[in-house]
C-alpha positions in Angstrom: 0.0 0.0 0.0 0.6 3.5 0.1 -0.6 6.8 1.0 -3.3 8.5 -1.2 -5.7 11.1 -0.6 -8.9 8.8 -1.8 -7.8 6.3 0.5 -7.8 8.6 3.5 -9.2 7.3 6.8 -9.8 3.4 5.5 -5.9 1.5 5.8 -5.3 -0.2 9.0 -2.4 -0.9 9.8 -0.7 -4.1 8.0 2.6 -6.4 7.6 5.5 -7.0 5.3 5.5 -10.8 4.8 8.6 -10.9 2.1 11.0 -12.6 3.5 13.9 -11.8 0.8 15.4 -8.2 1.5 16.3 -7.8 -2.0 12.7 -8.3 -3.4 11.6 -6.2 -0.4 14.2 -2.8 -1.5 13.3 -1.8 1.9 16.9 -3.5 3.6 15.7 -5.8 5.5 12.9 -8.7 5.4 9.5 -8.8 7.3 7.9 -6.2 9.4 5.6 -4.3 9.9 5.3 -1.6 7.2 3.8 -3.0 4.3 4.7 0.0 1.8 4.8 -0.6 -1.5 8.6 0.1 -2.6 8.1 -0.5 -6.3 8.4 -3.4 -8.4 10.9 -1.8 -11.6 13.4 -4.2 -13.1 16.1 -3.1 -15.3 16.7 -6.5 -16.6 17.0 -8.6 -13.7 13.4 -9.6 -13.5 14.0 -10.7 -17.4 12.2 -7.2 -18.6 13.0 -3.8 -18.1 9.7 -2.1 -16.9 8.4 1.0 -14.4 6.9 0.2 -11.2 3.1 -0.6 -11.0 1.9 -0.1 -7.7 -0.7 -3.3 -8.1 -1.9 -3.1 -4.4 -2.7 0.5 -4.6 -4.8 0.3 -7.6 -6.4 -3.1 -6.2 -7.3 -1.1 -2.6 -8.5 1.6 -4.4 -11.4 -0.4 -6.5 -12.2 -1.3 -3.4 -12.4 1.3 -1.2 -11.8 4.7 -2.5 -13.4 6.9 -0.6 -17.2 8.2 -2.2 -18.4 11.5 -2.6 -15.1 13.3 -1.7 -15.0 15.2 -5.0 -11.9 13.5 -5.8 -10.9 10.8 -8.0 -12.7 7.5 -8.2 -15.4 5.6 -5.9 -14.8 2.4 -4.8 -16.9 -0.5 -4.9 -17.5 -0.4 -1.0 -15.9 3.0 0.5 -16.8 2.6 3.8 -14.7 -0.4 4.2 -11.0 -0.7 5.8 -8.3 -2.3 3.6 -5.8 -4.3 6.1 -2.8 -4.4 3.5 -0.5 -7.6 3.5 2.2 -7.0 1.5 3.8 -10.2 -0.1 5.4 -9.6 -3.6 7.7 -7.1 -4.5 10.8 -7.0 -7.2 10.6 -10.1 -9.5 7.3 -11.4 -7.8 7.8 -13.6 -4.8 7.7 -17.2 -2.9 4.5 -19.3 -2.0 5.5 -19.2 1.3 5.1 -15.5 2.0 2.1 -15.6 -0.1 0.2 -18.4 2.4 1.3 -17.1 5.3 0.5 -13.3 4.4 -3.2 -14.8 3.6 -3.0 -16.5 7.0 -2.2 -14.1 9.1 -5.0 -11.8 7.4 -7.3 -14.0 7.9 -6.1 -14.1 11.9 -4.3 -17.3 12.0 -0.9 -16.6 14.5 2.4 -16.8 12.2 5.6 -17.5 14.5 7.7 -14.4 14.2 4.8 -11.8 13.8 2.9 -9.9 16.1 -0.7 -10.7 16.3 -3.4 -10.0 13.6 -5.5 -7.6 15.5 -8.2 -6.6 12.8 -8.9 -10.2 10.7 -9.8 -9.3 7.1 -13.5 -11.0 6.8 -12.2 -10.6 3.0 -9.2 -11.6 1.1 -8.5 -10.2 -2.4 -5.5 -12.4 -3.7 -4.8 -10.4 -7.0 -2.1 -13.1 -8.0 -1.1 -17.1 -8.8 1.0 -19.1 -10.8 1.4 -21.6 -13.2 1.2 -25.2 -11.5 -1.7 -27.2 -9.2 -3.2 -26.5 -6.2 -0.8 -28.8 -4.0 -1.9 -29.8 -0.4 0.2 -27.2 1.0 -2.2 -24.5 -0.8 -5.2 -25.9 0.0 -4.5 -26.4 3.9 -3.4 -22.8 3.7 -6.9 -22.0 2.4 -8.7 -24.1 4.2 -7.1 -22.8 7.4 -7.6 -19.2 6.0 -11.6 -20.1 5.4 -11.9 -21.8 8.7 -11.3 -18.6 10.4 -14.0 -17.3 8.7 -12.7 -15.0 5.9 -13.8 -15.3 2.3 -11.0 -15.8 -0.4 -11.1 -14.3 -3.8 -8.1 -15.1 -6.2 -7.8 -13.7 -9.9 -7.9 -16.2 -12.6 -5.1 -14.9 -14.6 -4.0 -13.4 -17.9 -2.7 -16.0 -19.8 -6.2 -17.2 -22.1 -5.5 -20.6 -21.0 -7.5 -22.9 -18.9 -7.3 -22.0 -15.2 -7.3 -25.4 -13.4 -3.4 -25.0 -14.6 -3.0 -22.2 -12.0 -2.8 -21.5 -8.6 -4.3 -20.6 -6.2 -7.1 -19.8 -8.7 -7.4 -23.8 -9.2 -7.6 -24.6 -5.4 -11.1 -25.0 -3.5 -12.8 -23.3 -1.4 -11.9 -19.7 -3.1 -13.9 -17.8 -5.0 -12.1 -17.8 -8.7 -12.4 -14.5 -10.8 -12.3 -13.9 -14.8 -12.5 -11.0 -16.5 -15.7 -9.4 -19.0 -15.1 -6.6 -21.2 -18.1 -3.7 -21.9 -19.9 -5.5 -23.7 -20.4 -9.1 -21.0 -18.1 -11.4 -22.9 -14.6 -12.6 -22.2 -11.7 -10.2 -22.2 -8.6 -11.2 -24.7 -6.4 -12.4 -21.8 -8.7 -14.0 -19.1 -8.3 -17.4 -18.1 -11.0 -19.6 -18.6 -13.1 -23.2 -17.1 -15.4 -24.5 -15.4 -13.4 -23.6 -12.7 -14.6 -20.0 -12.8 -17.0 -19.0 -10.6 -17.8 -15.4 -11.2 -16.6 -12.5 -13.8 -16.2 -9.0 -13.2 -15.0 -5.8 -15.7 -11.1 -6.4 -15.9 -10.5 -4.1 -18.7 -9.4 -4.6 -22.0 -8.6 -2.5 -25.5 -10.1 -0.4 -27.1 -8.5 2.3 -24.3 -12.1 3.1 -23.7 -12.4 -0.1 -22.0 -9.8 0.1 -19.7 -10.5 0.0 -15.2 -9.1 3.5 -13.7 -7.9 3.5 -10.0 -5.0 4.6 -7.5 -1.9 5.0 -8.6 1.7 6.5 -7.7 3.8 8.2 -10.4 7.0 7.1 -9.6 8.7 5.4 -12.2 10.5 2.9 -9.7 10.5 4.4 -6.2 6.7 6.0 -4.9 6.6 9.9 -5.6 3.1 11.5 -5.4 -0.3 10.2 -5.5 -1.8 9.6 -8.9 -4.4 7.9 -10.8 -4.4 5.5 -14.0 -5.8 2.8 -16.2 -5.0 -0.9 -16.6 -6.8 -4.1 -17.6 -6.3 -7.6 -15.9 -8.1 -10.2 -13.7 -6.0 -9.1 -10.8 -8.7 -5.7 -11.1 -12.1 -8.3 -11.9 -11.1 -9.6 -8.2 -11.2 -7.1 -6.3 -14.5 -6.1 -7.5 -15.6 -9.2 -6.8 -14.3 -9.0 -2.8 -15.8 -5.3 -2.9 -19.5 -6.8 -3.5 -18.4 -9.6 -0.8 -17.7 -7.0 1.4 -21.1 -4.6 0.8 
């Protein structure tokens, strides 16, 4: 997360669950400020790109705040985003993933102060290529048993999503993408395995979600707004109903 204007009064305070100081570019490995740092690679991600400040722009669908003359409204403003932050430069492990969604959902984690505010939603704008193995699933399962609800992004890939995880694992609520006009974007994932859809974006520009945004280019500068398309923005429209 980070500071923005239309997200004033509704972050509670959250954790930094990567473990790797390097992905982290904050010097050090977990604790308990869960700012965004940036995510730019000059080649050693295997691209060079700017930051995108993904869990801004996901909190913001969410919960911007409404009729504040400014920006966007999100899909429930009067809720509180608890931000877990688990991936950073070059994306992350598994493990901080599970154990981010853990602790959220108020499950203790050995090494971490208490989760005083349990999220009654997760919005897991992420996954990977490969199955749901029994690690995965316990971790939802335990995440569920607490009571939360868990809503994962299918993915961007057009391919089937039972090849992709968590998005593949039970119990979560599994999110594709729809365009304007109700049919499937050009990227979403696809299957039976899908059990809602939500706008995501796609082209023309026209089509594309606005939300929060930072305009630094790889560290944060000021507050900002922009557009982007992706299942990682159907989700959290998804866990913004859950959460009405």
């Amino acid at each position: 997360i980070l500071p923005h204007p239309d997200l004033a009064g509704r972050v509670l305070p959250g954790y930094d669950f990567i473990s790797d100081p390097s992905r982290a570019r904050d010097g050090n490995a977990r604790d308990p400020n869960p700012r965004d740092e940036g995510d730019w690679s000059e080649g050693e991600c295997g691209a060079t790109y700017d930051s995108f400040f993904h869990g801004l722009f996901v909190a913001g669908l969410i919960a911007a705040n409404t009729n504040n003359g400014v920006g966007i409204a999100g899909l429930a403003g009067g809720v509180q985003i608890l931000p877990v932050r688990t991936l950073g430069a070059c994306g992350g492990t598994f493990e901080d993933v599970l154990e981010g969604m853990l602790w959220a959902s108020g499950v203790p984690i050995a090494g971490v102060p208490p989760n005083t505010t349990p999220a009654k939603v997760i919005n897991m704008s992420l996954g990977g290529y490969g199955a749901c193995d029994q690690s995965i699933q316990e971790a939802v399962d335990d995440a569920l048993a607490q009571g939360s609800v868990v809503v994962v992004s299918a993915g961007n890939e057009a391919l089937e999503v039972t090849n992709f995880s968590p998005g593949n694992c039970g119990g979560v609520i599994t999110v594709a993408a729809h365009n304007a006009e109700g049919g499937p974007t050009s990227y979403t994932n696809f299957g039976t395995r899908i059990d809602l859809s939500a706008p995501g974006g796609d082209l023309p520009v026209t089509d594309l979600i606005v939300s929060l945004a930072n305009d630094g280019a790889t560290v944060p500068q000021e507050p900002s707004y922009t557009y982007a398309s992706g299942t990682s923005f159907s989700a959290p429209l998804v866990s913004g109903t859950a959460a009405l």
